[in-house]
N, C-alpha and C positions, 0 to 999 in steps of 0.2 A: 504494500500500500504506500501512497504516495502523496503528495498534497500540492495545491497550488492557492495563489491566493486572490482572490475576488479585487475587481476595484473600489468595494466598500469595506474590505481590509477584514474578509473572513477566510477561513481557511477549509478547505473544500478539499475531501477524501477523494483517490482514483487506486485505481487500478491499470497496468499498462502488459502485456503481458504475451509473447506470441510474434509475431512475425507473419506478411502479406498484407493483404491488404485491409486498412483500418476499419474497423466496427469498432461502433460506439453504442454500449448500452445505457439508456437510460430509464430506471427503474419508476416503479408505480409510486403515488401518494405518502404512502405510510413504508415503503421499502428500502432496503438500499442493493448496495453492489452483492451483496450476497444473493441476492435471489438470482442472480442470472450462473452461480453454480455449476447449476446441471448442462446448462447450456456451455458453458465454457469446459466443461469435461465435454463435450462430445464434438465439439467443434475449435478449440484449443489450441490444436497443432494446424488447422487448416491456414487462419486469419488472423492478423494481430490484433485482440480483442481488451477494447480499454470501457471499461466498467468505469462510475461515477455513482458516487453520493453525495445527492443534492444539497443543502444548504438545512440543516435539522434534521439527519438523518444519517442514521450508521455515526461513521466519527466524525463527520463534517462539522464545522461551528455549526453552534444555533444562533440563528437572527436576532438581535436584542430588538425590531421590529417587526413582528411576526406579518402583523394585518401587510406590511409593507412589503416584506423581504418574501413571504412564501408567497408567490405567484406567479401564474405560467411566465410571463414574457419577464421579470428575474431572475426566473430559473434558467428557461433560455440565452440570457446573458451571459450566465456563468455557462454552458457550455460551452459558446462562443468563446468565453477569456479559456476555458479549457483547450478548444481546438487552437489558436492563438498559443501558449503556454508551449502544445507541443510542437509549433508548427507545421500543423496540418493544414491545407490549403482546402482538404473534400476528407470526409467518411462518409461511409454507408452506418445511418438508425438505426439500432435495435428497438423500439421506445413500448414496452410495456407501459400500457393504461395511461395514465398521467403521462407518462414519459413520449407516450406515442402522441398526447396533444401539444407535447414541448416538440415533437419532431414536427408536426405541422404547422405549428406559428416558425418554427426555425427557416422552413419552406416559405413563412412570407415575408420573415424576414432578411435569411441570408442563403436565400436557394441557389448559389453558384457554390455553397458549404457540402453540398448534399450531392453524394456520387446515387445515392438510393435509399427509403426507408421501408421498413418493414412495422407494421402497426399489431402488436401483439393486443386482441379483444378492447379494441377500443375504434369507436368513428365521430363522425361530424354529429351524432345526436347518440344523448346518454341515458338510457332508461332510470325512472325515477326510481322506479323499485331497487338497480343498483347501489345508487343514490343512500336510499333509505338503508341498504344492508350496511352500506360502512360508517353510516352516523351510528349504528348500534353499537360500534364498540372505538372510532376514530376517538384519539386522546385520552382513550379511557385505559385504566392499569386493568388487565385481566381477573376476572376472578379467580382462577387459577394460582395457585400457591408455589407450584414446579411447574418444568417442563414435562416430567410426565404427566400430569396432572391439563397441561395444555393440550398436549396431543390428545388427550381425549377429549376434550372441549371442542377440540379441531376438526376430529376424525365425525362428531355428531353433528355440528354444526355443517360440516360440507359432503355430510353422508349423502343427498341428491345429487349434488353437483360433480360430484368426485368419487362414484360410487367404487373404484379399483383402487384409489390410495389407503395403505392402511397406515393402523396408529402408528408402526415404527418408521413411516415413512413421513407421518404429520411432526414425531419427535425430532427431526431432521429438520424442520421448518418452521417448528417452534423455537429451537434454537438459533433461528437465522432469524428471527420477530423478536424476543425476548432473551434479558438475561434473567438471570436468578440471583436476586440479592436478599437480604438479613428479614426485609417484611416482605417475601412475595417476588413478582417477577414484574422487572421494569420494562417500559418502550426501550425499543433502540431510535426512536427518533422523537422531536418536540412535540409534547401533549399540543401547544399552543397553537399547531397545524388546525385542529378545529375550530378553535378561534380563526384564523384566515379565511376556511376555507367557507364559514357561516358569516364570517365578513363580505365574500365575494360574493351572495347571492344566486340566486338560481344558472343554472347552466346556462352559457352563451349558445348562440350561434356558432358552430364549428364549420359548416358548410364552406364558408369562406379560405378557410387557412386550410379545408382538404383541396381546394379548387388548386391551391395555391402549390399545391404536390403536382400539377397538371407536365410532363414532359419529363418529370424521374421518375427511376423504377422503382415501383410502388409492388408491398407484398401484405397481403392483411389476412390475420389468422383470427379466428373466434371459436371459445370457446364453446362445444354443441351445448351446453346448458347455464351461457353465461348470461347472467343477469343484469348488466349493463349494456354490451352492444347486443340488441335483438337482431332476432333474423330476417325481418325485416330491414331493419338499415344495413348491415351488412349485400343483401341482395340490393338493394338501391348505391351503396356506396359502387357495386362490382357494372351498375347499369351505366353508372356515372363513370367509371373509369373500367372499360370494358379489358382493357391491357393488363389488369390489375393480377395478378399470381395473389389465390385465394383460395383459403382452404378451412374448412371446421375442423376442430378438434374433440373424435369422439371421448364422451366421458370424462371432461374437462368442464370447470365454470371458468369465473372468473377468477383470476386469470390460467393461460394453462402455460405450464411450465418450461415448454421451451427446448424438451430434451424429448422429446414425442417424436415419433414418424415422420408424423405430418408435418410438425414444426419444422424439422431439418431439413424436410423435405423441400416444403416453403422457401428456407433461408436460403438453402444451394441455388434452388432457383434464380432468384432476387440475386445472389452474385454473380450467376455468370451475364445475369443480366446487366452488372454494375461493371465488368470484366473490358 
């Protein structure tokens, strides 16, 4: 792990790791560089794969202005000073959820930056009901006392969504979300995210900043049973961009992990397309 630092003078976790050509992952809401893991074991050796944890999240400073600092086109910034940092002129997006609407304003913002993105269960419109699942526990400490104790909170809560992950497999993923301290087990990233993200009010229009992907090669995966991108927008994002390398992920919600068939399948795709 490595660090660089913000022009507001924070100091921001990466990952740099691999050889060819650059991928950038950029993780969901409440995640950081660890969730993309499974993915960097299976794809590794192929691409030089450089992971980021946003700004409140994993080891990255936390924002002493939350309502300010957590938000997409801030976050997007700091990418930028990231791609800048190593001097990279272009990568190819990895951008899970959040990470995938940061890859799309980055497209309106600095789309000569972007060799290609790949949009892991996320589009231009967000189902409320997604919405509503991660206000149930966004900023909140678990009730969960261990990590064994999470994984089974895990393994019941996304028993629909995730029906082949098991508990020892959720314990792997509770330790990438939490540690375990003296009362209980902490976030790895700013409870104050909530705060921001009930600051920022109801979902934008994203329509715009997918249009703005319009001439890269574009890859978008969803989860078969994920609860933010319906299948409905999915099918309209692929009517809208007919070029688009698209694929469901069976047995997957929100979000799917990235080390799937399909997922790999997707990504190799999307590279020789960026090639």
């Amino acid at each position: 792990m490595t660090r660089f630092t913000t022009a507001d003078g924070l100091s921001i976790a990466y990952d740099d790791a691999g050889e060819g050509a650059p991928v950038l992952c950029i993780p969901g809401l409440t995640r950081d560089m660890r969730d993309f893991e499974p993915f960097m074991g299976q794809v590794g050796g192929e691409v030089r794969l450089i992971r980021i944890s946003l700004r409140g999240r994993g080891a990255s400073d936390r924002d002493p202005n939350p309502a300010e600092g957590y938000t997409v086109p801030v976050e997007a910034g700091d990418v930028v000073a990231l791609l800048d940092h190593l001097g990279l002129d272009k990568v190819t997006v990895v951008g899970t959820s959040r990470g995938g609407i940061i890859a799309m304003v980055l497209a309106a913002m600095v789309k000569d930056r972007l060799a290609g993105v790949l949009l892991n269960d996320i589009g231009p419109e967000i189902a409320t009901s997604g919405i509503d699942a991660i206000m149930t526990y966004l900023g909140r400490r678990p009730a969960a006392r261990t990590l064994d104790q999470a994984a089974q909170g895990l393994a019941r809560f996304h028993a629909k969504a995730f029906p082949d992950v098991t508990v020892d497999d959720w314990r792997i993923w509770a330790a990438r979300w939490f540690e375990e301290g003296e009362d209980g087990l902490d976030l790895r990233y700013d409870p104050a995210l909530r705060d921001a993200v009930e600051a920022g009010g109801a979902a934008p229009d994203l329509w715009p900043v997918f249009a703005a992907l319009e001439g890269l090669p574009l890859a978008a995966l969803r989860g078969e049973n994920s609860d933010l991108l319906t299948a409905e927008t999915f099918t309209k994002m692929q009517t809208a961009r007919p070029d688009m390398i698209a694929a469901a992920v069976p047995k997957r919600g929100h979000v799917p992990f990235l080390d799937e068939p399909e997922s790999l399948a997707t990504f190799r795709a999307l590279m020789e397309k960026t090639a």
